[in-house]
C-alpha positions in Angstrom: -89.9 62.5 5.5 -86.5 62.4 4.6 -84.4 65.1 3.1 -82.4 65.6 0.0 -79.4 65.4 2.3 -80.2 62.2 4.1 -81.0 60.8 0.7 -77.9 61.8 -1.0 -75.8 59.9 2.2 -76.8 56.6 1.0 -74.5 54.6 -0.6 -74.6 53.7 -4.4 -73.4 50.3 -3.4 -75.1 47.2 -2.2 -75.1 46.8 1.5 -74.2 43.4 1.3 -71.1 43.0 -1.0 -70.6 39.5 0.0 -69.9 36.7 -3.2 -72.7 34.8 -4.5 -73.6 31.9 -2.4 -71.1 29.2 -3.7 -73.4 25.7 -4.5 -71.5 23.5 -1.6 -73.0 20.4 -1.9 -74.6 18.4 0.7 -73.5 15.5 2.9 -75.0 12.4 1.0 -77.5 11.2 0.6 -78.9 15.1 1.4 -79.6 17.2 -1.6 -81.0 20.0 0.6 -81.1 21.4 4.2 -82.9 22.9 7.2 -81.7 24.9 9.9 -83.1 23.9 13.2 -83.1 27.1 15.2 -85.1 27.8 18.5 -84.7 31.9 19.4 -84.6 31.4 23.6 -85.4 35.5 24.4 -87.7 34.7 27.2 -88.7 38.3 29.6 -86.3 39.7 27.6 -88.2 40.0 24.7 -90.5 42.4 26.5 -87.6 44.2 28.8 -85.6 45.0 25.4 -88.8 47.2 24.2 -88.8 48.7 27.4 -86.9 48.3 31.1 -90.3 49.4 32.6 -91.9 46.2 31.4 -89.9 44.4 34.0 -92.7 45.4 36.4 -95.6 45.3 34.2 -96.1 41.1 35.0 -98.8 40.1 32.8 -96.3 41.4 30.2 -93.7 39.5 31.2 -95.9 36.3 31.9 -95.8 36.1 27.7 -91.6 35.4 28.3 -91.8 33.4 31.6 -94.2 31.2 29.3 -90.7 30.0 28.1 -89.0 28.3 31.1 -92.1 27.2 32.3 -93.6 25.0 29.6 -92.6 26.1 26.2 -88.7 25.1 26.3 -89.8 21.9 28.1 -92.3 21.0 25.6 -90.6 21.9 22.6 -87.1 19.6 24.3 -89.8 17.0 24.8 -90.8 17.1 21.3 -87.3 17.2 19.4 -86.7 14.2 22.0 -89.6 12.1 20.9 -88.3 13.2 17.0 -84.9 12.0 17.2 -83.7 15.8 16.1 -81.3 17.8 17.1 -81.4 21.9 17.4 -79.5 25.4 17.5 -81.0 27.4 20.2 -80.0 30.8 20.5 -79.9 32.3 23.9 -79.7 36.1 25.4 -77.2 36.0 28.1 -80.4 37.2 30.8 -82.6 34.1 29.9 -79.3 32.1 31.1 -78.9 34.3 34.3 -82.8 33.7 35.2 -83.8 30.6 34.3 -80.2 28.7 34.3 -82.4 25.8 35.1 -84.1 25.8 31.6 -81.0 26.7 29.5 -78.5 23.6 31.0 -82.0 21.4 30.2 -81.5 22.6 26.4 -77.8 22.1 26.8 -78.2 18.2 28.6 -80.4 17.3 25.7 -77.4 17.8 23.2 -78.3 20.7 21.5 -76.2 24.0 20.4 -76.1 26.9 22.1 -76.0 29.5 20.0 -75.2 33.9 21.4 -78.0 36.1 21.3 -77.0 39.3 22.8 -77.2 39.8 26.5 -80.4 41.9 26.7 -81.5 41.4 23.4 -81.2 44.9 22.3 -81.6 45.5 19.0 -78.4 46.5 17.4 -78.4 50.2 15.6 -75.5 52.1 14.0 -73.1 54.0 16.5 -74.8 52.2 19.6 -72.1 52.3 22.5 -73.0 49.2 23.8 -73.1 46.2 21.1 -69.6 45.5 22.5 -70.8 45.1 26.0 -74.2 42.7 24.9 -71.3 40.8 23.1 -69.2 40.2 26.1 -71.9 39.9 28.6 -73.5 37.3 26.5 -70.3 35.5 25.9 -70.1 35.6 29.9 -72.9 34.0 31.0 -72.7 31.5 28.6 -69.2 30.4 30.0 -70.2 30.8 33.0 -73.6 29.1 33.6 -72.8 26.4 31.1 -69.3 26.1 30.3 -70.4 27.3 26.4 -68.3 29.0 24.1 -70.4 29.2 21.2 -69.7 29.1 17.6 -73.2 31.2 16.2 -74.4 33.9 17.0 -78.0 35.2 15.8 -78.7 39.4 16.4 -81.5 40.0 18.4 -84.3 41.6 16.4 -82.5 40.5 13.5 -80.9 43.6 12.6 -77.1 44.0 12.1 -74.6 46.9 11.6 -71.3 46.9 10.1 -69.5 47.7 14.0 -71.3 44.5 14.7 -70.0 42.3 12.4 -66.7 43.3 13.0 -66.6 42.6 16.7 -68.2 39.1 15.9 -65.3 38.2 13.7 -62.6 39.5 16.4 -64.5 37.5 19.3 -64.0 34.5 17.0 -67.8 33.5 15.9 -67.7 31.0 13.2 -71.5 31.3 11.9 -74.0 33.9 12.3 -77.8 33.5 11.2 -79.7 36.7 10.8 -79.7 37.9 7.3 -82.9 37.6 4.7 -80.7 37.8 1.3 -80.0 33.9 0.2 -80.9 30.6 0.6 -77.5 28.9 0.7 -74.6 29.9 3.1 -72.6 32.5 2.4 -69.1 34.1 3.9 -69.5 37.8 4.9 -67.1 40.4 3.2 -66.4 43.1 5.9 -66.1 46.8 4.8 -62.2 46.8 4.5 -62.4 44.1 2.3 -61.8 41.2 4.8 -63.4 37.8 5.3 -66.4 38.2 8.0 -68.4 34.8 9.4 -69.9 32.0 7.7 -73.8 33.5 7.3 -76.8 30.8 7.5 -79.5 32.8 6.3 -82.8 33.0 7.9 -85.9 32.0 5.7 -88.4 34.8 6.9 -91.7 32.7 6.5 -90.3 30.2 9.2 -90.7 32.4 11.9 -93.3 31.7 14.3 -93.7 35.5 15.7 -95.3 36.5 12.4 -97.5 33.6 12.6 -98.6 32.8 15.8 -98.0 35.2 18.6 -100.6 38.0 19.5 -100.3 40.1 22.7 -101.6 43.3 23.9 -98.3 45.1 22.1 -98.9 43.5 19.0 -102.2 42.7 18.5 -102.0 40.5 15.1 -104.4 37.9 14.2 -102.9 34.4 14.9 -102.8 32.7 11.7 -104.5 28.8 12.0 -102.1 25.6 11.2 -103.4 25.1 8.4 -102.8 28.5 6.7 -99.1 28.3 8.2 -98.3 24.5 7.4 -99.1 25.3 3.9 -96.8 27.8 3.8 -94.4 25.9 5.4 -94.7 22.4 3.3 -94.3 24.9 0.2 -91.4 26.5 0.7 -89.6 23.7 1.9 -91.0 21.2 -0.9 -89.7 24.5 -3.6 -86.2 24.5 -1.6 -86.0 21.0 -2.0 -85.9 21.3 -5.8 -83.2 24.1 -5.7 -81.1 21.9 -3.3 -81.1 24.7 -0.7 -81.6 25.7 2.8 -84.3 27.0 4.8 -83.9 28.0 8.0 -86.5 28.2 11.1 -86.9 31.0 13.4 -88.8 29.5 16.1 -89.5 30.9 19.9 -91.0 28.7 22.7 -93.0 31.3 23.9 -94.7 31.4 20.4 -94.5 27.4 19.0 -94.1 26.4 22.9 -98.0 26.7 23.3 -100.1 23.9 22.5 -101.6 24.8 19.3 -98.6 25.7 17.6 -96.6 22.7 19.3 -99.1 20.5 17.3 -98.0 22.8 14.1 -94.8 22.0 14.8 -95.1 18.8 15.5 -96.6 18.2 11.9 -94.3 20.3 9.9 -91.6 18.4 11.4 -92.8 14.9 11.2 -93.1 16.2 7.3 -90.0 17.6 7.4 -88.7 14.1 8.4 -90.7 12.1 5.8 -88.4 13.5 3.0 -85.2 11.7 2.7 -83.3 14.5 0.8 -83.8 17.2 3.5 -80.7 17.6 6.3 -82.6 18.5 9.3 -79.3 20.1 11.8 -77.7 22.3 13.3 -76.3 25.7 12.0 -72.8 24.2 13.8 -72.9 21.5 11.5 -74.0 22.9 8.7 -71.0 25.6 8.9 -68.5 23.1 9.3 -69.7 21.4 5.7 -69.1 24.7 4.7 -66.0 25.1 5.8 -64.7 21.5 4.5 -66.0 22.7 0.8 -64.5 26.0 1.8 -60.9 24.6 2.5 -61.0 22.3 -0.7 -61.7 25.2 -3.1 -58.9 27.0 -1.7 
């Protein structure tokens, strides 16, 4: 329980002081928008809960699932689609499976930083500077990628964070649950931080569809989740915003929810007014709107 002193630390301010979302519009003939976004963790969504899963290999099976089928299924099925995708890769799925992430990059989608380890970022932690470089490293180095986006692994941020994003000159990042429009980041001292392309929390697939030993929820059927999905989509649509998907191959990689997917999308792609990109695209309409308000 916490004490009156912890309570009496918080701030009376919001923790995100950012403006309102400005109402950019869309490229025509778009009147709204979805994110494409593929999260490529791999073992290192297990290893990033705990080093000693590295030798428990059923565990890490559930991550290997990745290279093996799910990122070639899921490529197959953006292929067959005519879409194209941000994926968002630690820096160790790139060292392990190098074969699987230049097959994402030869397909012609965005490669997006996400951490090195995936370690989940916490206040004071000593090394969100080294995930950052070590990240940035492999990607230069295994696939000649500086990226552009960046999403946090377990979605969490902290303010040290976001500061060492802008210096390492990240244009976009994608992790924050407060909007449903693009927004630019106000720092702490007042300064502009990155572009942020706000994830729409129903979209990702974790919640949904993945059940292991370590988290033993029910998997929801496609039905249940592709009304869910057609909803909020089809309600975005009529504010003329943005969602944004979440999506892991290990989770929507495996055959049932690949046929999800596969519906949701061909929806998706049935409604003229929806932008289906990626969040390098989509920041650079912000930025062109951005620069003309100026």
């Amino acid at each position: 329980m916490l004490d009156s002193k912890a309570l009496k630390s918080i701030p009376l301010v919001p923790a995100n002081t950012a403006d309102p979302a400005p109402d950019y519009p869309w490229p025509q003939p778009y009147k709204s928008a979805m994110f494409l976004s593929f999260d490529v963790d791999a073992e290192s969504a297990w290893t990033s809960k705990d080093a000693v899963h590295a030798q428990r290999l059923i565990t890490m099976s559930y991550g290997g699932y990745e290279a093996r089928v799910g990122t070639p299924k899921l490529l197959e099925l953006l292929d067959q689609l005519d879409l194209k995708a941000t994926f968002f890769v630690t820096g160790w799925s790139v060292d392990a499976h190098p074969a699987m992430a230049e097959s994402i990059l030869k397909a012609g989608h965005e490669i997006g930083h996400h951490g090195y380890h995936h370690l989940l970022p916490d206040p004071g932690d000593p090394w969100i500077e080294e995930e950052l470089e070590r990240g940035f490293e492999a990607l230069k180095r295994r696939l000649g990628v500086k990226p552009t986006g960046y999403r946090a692994p377990y979605g969490e941020f902290t303010e040290e964070l976001r500061v060492a994003l802008v210096r390492h000159g990240i244009v976009y990042t994608s992790s924050f649950r407060d909007d449903v429009r693009p927004y630019r980041h106000r720092l702490a001292d007042g300064k502009p931080g990155t572009i942020e392309l706000p994830v729409t929390a129903s979209y990702d697939d974790w919640m949904h569809g993945l059940s292991a030993r370590f988290s033993p929820r029910s998997i929801f059927p496609k039905e249940h989740v592709l009304s869910l999905w057609k909803d909020e989509l089809d309600e975005v649509r009529d504010w003329g915003a943005m969602v944004t998907t979440v999506l892991h191959p290990q989770c929507s990689g495996r055959p049932m929810r690949l046929r999800l997917l596969r519906e949701f999308l061909t929806y998706a792609k049935s409604c003229p007014d929806v932008w289906i990109t990626t969040g390098e695209k989509i920041a650079a309409n912000f930025l062109r709107h951005e620069a003309g308000n100026r």
